[in-house]
C-alpha positions in Angstrom: -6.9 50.9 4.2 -10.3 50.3 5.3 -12.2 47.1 3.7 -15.1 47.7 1.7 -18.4 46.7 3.3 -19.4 44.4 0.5 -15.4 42.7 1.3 -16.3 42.2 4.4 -19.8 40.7 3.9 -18.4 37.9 1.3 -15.1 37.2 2.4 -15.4 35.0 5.2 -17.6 33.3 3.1 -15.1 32.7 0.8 -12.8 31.6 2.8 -14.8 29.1 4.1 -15.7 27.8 1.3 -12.3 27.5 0.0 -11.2 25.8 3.5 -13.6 23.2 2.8 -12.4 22.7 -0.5 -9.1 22.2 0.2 -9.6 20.3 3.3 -11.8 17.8 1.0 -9.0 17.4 -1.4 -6.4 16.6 1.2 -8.5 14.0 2.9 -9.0 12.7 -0.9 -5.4 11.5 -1.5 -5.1 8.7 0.1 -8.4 7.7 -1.4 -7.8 8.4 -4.8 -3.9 6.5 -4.1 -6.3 3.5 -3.1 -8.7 3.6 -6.1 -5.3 3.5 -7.7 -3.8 0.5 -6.2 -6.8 -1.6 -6.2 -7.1 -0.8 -10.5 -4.0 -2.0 -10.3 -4.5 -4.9 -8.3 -7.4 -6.1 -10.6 -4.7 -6.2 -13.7 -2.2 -7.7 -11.6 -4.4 -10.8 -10.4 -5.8 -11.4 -14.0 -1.9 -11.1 -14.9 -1.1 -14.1 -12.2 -3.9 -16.8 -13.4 -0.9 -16.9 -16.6 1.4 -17.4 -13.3 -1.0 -20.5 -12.2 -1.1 -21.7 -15.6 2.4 -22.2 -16.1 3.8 -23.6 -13.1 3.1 -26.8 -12.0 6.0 -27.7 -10.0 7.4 -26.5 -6.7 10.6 -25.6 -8.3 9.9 -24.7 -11.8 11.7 -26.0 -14.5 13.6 -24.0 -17.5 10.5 -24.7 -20.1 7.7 -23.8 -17.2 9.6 -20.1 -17.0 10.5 -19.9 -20.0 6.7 -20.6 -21.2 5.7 -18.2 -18.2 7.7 -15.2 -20.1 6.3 -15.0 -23.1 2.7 -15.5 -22.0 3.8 -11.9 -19.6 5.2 -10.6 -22.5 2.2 -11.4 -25.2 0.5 -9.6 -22.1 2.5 -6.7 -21.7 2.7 -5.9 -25.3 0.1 -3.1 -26.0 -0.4 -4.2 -29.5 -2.0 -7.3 -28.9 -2.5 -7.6 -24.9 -3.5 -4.7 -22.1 0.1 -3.3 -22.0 0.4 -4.7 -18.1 3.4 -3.2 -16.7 2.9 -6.0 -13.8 3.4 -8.4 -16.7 6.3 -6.4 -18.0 8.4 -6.5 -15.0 8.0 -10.0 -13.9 8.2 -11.0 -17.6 11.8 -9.2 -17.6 12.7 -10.4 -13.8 12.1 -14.2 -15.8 14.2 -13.5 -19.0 17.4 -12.3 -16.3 16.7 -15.6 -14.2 17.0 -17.7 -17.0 19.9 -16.1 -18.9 21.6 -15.5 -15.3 20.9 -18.7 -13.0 19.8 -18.9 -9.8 22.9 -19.1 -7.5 25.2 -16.1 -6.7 28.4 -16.9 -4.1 27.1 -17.1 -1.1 23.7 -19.3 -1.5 23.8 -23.2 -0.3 23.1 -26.2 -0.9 22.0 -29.3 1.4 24.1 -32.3 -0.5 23.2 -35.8 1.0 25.1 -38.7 -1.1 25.6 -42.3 -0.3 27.7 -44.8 -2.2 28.7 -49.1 -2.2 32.6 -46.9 -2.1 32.0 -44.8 0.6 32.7 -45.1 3.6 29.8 -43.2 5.2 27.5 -41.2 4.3 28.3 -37.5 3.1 26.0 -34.9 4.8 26.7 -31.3 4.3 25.3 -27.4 3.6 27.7 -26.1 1.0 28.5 -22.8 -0.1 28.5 -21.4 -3.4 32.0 -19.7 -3.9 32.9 -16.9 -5.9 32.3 -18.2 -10.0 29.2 -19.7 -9.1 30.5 -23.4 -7.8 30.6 -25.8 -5.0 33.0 -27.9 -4.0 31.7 -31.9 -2.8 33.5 -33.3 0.4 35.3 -36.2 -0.9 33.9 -35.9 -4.5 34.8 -32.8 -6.6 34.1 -28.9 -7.9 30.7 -28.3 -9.7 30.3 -25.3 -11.4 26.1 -24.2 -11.3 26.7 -20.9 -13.4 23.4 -20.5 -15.3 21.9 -23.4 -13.6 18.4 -22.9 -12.1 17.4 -24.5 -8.7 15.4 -27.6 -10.1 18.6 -28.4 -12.2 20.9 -29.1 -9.3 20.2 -31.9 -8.6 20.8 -34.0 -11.5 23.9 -32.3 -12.2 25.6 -33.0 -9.0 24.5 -36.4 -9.1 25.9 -36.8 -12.6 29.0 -35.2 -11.1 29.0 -38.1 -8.3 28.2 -41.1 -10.5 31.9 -39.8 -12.1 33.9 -41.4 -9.2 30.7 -43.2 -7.0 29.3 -46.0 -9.0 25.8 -46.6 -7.8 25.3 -43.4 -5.9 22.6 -41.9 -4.8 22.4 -38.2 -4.2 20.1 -35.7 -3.1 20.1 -31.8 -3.0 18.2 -29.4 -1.4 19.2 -25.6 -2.5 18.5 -23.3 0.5 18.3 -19.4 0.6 18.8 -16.7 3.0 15.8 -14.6 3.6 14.9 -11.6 5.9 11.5 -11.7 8.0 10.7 -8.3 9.5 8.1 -7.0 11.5 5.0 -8.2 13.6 6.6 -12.0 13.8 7.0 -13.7 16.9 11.0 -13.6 16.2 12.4 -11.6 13.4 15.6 -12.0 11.2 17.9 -14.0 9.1 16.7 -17.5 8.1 17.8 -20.4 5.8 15.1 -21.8 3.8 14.6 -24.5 0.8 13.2 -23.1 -2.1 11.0 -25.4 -2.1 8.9 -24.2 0.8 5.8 -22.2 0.7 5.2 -18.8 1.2 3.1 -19.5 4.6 5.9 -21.7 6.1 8.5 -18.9 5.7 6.5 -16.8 8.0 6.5 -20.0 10.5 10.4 -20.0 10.3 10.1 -16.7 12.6 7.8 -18.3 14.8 4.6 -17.6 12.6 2.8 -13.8 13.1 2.8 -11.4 15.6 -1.1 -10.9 17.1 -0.9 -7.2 15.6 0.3 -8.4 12.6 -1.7 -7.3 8.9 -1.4 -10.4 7.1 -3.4 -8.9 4.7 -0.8 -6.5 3.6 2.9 -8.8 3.5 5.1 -7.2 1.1 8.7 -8.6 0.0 11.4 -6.2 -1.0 14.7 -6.5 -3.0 17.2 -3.8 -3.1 15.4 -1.5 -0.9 12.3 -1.4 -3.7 9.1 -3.5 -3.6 9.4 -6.9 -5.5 6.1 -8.3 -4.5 3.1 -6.3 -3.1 0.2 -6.8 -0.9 -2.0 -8.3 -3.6 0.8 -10.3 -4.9 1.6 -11.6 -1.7 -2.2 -12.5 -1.0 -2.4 -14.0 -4.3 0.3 -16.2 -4.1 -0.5 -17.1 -0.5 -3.7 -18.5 -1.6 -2.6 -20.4 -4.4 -0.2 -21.7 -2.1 3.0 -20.6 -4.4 6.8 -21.5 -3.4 9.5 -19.7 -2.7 11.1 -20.7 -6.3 8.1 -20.1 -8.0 7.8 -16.3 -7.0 11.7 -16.1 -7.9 12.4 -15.7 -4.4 16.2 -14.8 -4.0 19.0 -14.9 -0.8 18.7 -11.5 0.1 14.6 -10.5 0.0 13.1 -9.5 2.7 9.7 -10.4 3.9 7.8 -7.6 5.5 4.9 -8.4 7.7 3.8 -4.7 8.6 1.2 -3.8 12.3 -1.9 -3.7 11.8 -3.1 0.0 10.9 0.6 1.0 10.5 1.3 3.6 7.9 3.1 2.5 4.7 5.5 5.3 3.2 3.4 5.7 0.4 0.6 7.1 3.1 3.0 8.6 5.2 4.4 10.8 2.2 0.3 12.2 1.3 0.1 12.8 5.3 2.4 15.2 4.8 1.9 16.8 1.8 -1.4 17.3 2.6 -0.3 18.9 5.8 2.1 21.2 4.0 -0.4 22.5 1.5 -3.3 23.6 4.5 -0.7 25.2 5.8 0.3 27.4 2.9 -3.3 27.7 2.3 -4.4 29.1 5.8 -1.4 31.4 5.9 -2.4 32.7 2.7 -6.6 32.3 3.4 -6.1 34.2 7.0 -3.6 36.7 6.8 -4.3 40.2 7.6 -5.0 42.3 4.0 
């Protein structure tokens, strides 16, 4: 069938004009994903000053978090607050801390006691068992079910001063952490809960030269636990491992500098997907 001359005059026109639209919106995406994140960044730093407020101690203390919750959770509530899902989640990450405890079989625990009794000093890492306990060399079985990390310590010592007049304990609870990516040596490292969030990177031998330090995530569970601007946040503020809830098991992700995140992968793609559709359908022969 033979085009019409007026088809043919305005066509290509067309199409052009609808190339360029579409090619706009795909080069948009990633764009409007960042207007996006940064809106969201804005809530979650004003969410993290009630984060700075509350905790005052490098492992914080059952009335710090539990003081910490509600403030998120006055937040989060849209009836009075802004309805911050940031302040929802970490509000409900707090509640499940303090009704679960902070040890799960596996974690340990540094234990240094000396005693008039003893004959030398006991030194050991200890590993919680299966029901949430340890057992002391030469002393006894704790149980730390529903204990948080800054109430260790007076517990074992309370379970020492049982047998050990006059002793005098100390306890350093350690966690198992993943650091991947553009470090000097990634992997598996022990580190007190105590530390901060800058001196976990220095247990893999500090950052890579490519490495974004602008855009550290930590993961749980194969999800995002902490973002980018979390991360920063924290970083400045110089936060602890405990006080960000840190757990044996996160990972620490230190990406390369200009490497794609999933997230931008994923628009890549999609983007790629509908030109393609679109020029098959813009070009084809009529």
């Amino acid at each position: 069938m033979t085009m019409p001359a007026f088809s043919r005059r305005v066509l290509p026109g067309f199409r052009c004009m609808l190339l360029f639209a579409v090619v706009t919106a795909a080069l948009a995406l990633p764009v409007a994903a960042q207007t996006g994140a940064d809106s969201a960044a804005a809530m979650v730093v004003s969410s993290q000053t009630l984060w700075l407020d509350a905790l005052h101690r490098p492992m914080a203390t059952r009335s710090e978090l539990e003081t910490l919750a509600t403030r998120l959770e006055e937040r989060a509530r849209p009836s009075t607050g802004k309805g911050d899902p940031w302040a929802r989640a970490r509000a409900q990450l707090i509640r499940e801390r303090l009704g679960r405890g902070d040890f799960r079989p596996g974690d340990r625990i540094y234990v240094y006691i000396t005693a008039p009794a003893l004959p030398t000093a006991v030194s050991d890492t200890l590993r919680v068992r299966a029901g949430d306990s340890i057992t002391v060399p030469n002393v006894t079985s704790l149980s730390l079910q529903g204990l948080l990390r800054s109430e260790v310590q007076p517990v074992v010592a309370a379970g020492v001063s049982r047998l050990y007049k006059n002793a005098s304990v100390r306890t350093e609870p350690l966690l198992r952490v993943a650091i991947l990516g553009a470090v000097d040596k990634a992997g598996y490292f022990d580190v007190p809960s105590d530390i901060l969030l800058t001196d976990v990177l220095m247990r893999a031998g500090g950052p890579a030269a490519t490495a974004d330090l602008n855009a550290i995530t930590v993961r749980r569970d194969d999800q995002d636990l902490y973002s980018a601007p979390d991360i920063r946040t924290a970083i400045q503020q110089q936060f602890t491992v405990d006080q960000l809830d840190i757990r044996s098991g996160d990972t620490f992700v230190v990406p390369v500098k200009g490497g794609f995140g999933w997230s931008t992968v994923m628009q890549v793609v999609g983007a790629i997907g509908t030109l393609s559709f679109l020029f098959y359908g813009i070009f084809r022969r009529y």
